[in-house]
C-alpha positions in Angstrom: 0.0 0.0 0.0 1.5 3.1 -1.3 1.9 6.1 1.5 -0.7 8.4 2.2 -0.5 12.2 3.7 -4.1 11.5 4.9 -5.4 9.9 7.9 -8.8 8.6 7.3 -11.9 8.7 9.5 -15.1 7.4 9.3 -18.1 9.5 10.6 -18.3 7.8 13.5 -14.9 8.1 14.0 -14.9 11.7 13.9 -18.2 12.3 15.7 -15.8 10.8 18.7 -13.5 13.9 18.5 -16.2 16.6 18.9 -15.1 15.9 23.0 -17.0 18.3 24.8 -17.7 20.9 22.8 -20.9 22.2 23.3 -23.8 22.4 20.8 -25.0 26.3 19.6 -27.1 26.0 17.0 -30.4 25.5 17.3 -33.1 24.1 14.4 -34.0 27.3 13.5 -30.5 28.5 12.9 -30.2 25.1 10.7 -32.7 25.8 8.6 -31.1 29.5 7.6 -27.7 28.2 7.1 -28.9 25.1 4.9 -29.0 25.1 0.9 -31.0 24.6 -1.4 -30.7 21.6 -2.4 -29.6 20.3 1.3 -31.8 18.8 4.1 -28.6 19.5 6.4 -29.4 17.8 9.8 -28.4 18.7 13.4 -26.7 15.1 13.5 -24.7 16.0 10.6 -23.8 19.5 12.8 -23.1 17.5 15.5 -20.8 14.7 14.1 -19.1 16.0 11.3 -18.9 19.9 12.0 -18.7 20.2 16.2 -15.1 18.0 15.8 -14.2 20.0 13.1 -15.1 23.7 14.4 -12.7 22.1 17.9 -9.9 21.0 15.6 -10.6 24.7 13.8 -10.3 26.7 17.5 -7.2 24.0 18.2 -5.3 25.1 15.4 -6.4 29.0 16.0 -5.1 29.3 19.3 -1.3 27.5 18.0 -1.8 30.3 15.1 -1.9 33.2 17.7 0.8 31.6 19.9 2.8 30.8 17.0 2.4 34.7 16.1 3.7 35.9 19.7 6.9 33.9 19.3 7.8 35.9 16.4 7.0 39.3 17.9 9.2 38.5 20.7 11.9 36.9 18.5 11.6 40.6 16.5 11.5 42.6 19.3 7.9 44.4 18.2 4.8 43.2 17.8 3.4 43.2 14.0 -0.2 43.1 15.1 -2.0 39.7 13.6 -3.9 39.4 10.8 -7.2 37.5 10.6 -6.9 32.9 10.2 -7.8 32.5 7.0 -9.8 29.8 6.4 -10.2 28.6 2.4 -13.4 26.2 1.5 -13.0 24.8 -2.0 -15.6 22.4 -4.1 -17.5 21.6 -7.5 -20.6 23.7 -7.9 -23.4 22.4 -6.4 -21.2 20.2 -3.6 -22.3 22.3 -0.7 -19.7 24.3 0.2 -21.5 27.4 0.6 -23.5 25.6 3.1 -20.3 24.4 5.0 -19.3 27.7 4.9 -22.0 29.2 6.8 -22.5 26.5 9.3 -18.5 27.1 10.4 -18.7 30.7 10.3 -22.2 30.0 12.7 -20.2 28.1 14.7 -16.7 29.7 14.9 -18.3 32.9 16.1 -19.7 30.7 18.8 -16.7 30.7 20.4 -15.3 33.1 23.0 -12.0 33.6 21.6 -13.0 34.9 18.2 -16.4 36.1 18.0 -15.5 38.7 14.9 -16.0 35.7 11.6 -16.8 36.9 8.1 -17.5 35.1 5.0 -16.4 36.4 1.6 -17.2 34.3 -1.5 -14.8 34.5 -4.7 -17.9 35.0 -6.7 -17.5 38.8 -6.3 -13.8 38.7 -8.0 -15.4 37.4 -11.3 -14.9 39.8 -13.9 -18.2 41.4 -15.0 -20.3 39.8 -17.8 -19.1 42.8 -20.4 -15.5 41.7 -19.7 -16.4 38.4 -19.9 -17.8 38.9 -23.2 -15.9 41.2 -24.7 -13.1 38.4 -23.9 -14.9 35.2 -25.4 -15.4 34.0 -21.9 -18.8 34.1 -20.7 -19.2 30.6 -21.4 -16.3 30.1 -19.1 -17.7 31.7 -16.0 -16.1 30.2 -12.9 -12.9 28.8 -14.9 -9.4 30.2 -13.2 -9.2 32.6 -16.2 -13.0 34.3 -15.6 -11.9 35.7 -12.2 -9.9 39.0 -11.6 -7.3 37.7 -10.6 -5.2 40.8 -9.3 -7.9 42.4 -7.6 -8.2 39.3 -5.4 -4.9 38.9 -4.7 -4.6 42.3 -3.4 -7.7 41.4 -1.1 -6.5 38.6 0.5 -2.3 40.3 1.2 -4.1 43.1 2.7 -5.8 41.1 4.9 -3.6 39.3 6.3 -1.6 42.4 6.4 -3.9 43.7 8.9 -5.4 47.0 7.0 -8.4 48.6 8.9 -10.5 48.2 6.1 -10.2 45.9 3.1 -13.9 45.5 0.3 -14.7 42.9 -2.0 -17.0 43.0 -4.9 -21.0 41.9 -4.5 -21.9 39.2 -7.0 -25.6 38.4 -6.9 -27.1 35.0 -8.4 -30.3 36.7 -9.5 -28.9 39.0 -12.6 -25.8 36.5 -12.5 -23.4 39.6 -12.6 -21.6 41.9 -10.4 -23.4 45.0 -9.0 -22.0 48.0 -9.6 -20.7 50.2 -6.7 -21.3 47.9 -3.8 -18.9 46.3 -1.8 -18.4 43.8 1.2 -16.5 45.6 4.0 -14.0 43.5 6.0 -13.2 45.3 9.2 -10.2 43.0 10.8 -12.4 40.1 11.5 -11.0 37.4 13.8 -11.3 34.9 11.2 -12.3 35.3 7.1 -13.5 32.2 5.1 -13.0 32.5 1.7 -15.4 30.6 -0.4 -15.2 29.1 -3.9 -13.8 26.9 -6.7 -10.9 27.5 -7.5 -9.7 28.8 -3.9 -6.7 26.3 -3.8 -5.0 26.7 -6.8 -1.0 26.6 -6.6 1.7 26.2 -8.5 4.9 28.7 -9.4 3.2 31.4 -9.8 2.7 33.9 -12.9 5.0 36.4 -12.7 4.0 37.8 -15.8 1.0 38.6 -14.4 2.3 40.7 -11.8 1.2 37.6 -9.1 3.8 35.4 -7.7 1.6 33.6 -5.7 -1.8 32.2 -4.8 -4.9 32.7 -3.1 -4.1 29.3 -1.1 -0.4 30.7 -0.3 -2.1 33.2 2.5 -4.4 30.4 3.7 -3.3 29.1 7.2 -6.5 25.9 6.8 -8.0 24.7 3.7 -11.4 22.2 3.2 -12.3 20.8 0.3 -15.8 19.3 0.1 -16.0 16.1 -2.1 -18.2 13.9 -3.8 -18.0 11.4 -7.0 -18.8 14.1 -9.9 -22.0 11.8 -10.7 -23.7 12.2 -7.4 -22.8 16.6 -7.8 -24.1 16.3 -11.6 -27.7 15.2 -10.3 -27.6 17.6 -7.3 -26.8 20.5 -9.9 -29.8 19.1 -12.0 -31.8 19.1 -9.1 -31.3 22.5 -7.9 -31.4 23.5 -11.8 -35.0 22.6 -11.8 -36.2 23.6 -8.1 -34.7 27.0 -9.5 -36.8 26.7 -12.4 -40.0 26.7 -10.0 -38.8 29.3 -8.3 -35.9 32.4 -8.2 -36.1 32.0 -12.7 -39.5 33.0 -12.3 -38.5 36.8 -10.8 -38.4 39.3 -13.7 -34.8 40.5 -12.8 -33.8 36.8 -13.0 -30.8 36.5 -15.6 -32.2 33.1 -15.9 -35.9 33.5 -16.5 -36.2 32.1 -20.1 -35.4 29.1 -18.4 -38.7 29.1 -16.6 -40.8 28.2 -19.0 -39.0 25.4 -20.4 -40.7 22.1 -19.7 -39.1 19.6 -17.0 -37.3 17.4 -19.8 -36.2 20.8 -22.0 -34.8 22.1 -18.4 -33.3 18.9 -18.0 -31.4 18.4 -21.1 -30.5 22.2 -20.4 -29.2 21.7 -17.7 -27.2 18.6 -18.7 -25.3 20.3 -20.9 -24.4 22.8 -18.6 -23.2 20.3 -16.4 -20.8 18.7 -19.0 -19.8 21.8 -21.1 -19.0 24.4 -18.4 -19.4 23.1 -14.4 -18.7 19.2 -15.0 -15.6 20.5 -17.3 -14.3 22.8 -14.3 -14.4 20.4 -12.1 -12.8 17.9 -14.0 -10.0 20.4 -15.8 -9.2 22.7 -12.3 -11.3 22.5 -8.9 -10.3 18.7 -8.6 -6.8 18.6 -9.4 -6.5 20.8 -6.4 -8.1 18.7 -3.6 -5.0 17.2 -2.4 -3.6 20.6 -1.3 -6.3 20.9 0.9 -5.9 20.2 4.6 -9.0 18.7 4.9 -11.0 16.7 3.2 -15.5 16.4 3.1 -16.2 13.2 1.5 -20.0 13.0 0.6 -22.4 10.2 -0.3 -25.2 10.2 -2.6 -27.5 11.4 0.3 -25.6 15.0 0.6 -24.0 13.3 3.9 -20.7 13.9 4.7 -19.9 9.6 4.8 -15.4 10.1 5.6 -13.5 12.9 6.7 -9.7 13.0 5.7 -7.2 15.0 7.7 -4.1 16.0 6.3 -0.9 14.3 8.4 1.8 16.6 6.3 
């Protein structure tokens, strides 16, 4: 058996490291946080994300302690910048939902009540650029995002300026909206949310970027699941869309609403194989094995195995 930099767990397995932390969330905070598409239950809360928010606070405190060794090896303290906290998956996986639930809990705790949630969404370029480009067809591939501008988000950051913004992206009009911003104000913690969050590699220094999103990260998730079982939760959320946000009139999308269930389907299909099913396959899955840790899902939308990188 060839070496792995994973330990494995089962969910029962993991449920027995939650220890004693305490439950916060209560059922009606569940049903805000859940998606769509996701019947999220409080045992999956309780088993999968308790032990997980612990092992997050674990590693927060050694981040902060880690960070007062090297002001007292310099000799002045540099004032810390918020843990960054990268969650990376396929459309339609659930990692905004993971997302949410951690930031619920995270803020739970005492030691850093101050968590925001920024989604790389807002860094696409808008659909003009997009278009004028040949790329609107692309939309969530590495090259539709802008690039720079979320690099220079993330260094400030963690550089610790007062006030950092990030660009509003809203599903409805599936565009950016001009003039408004998400203000940052030196949360304890910032998740960043999206596909392509842990891309690495050498860098493009012709760009002007030596390094990556996932560089500034100090704990990366990836949440996983065989691309068949994401293809029919995309078509399934495709179509409870179709019954409901595509029929608003500022919908982007609303020409889809009055396609029949098997002319949505097939729509949707080959939106799944062209453009989200290609991503996945071409960028967003090649990068799970950077991540620290792993979400393994079943067919159910359960999280089944957790994996825990060892390196």
């Amino acid at each position: 058996m060839g070496f792995s930099a994973y330990t494995n767990f089962s969910r029962a397995e993991w449920a027995g490291l939650r220890a004693s932390t305490p439950l916060t969330l209560s059922e009606a905070d569940l049903a805000e946080l859940q998606g769509l598409n996701e019947q999220l239950s409080m045992d999956e809360v309780v088993e999968v994300y308790l032990p997980l928010s612990r092992l997050l606070n674990l590693h927060i405190a050694a981040s902060r302690e880690l960070g007062r060794v090297t002001d007292r090896f310099l000799g002045k303290a540099l004032g810390p910048g918020p843990y960054l906290l990268g969650v990376a998956g396929s459309v339609a996986v659930g990692k905004s939902t993971t997302s949410r639930v951690l930031r619920a809990l995270l803020a739970r705790w005492p030691a850093h009540p101050r968590v925001d949630l920024v989604t790389t969404d807002g860094f696409l370029h808008p659909n003009r650029v997009l278009e004028q480009r040949g790329l609107l067809a692309r939309k969530g591939f590495p090259e539709s995002y802008d690039l720079r501008r979320l690099m220079r988000f993330v260094a400030d950051l963690k550089a610790g300026v007062a006030e950092v913004s990030a660009p509003v992206y809203s599903h409805l009009v599936y565009d950016i909206l001009p003039g408004e911003t998400q203000l940052i104000r030196q949360p304890d913690i910032l998740i960043l949310e999206g596909l392509n969050v842990l891309e690495g590699g050498g860098g493009r220094a012709d760009e002007g970027a030596p390094l990556f999103v996932s560089d500034y990260f100090d704990f990366s998730i990836y949440v996983d699941a065989e691309e068949a079982f994401i293809k029919q939760w995309f078509l399934q959320r495709f179509l409870r869309l179709r019954e409901t946000a595509f029929r608003d009139p500022q919908s982007y999308f609303r020409k889809y609403a009055q396609l029949s269930e098997q002319d949505a389907s097939s729509f949707a299909a080959r939106v799944w194989e062209d453009i989200n099913g290609a991503n996945l396959r071409e960028n967003i899955l090649p990068t799970r094995e950077r991540a620290h840790l792993i979400l393994e899902k079943g067919p159910a939308h359960r999280v089944e195995r957790v994996r825990l990188r060892r390196l």
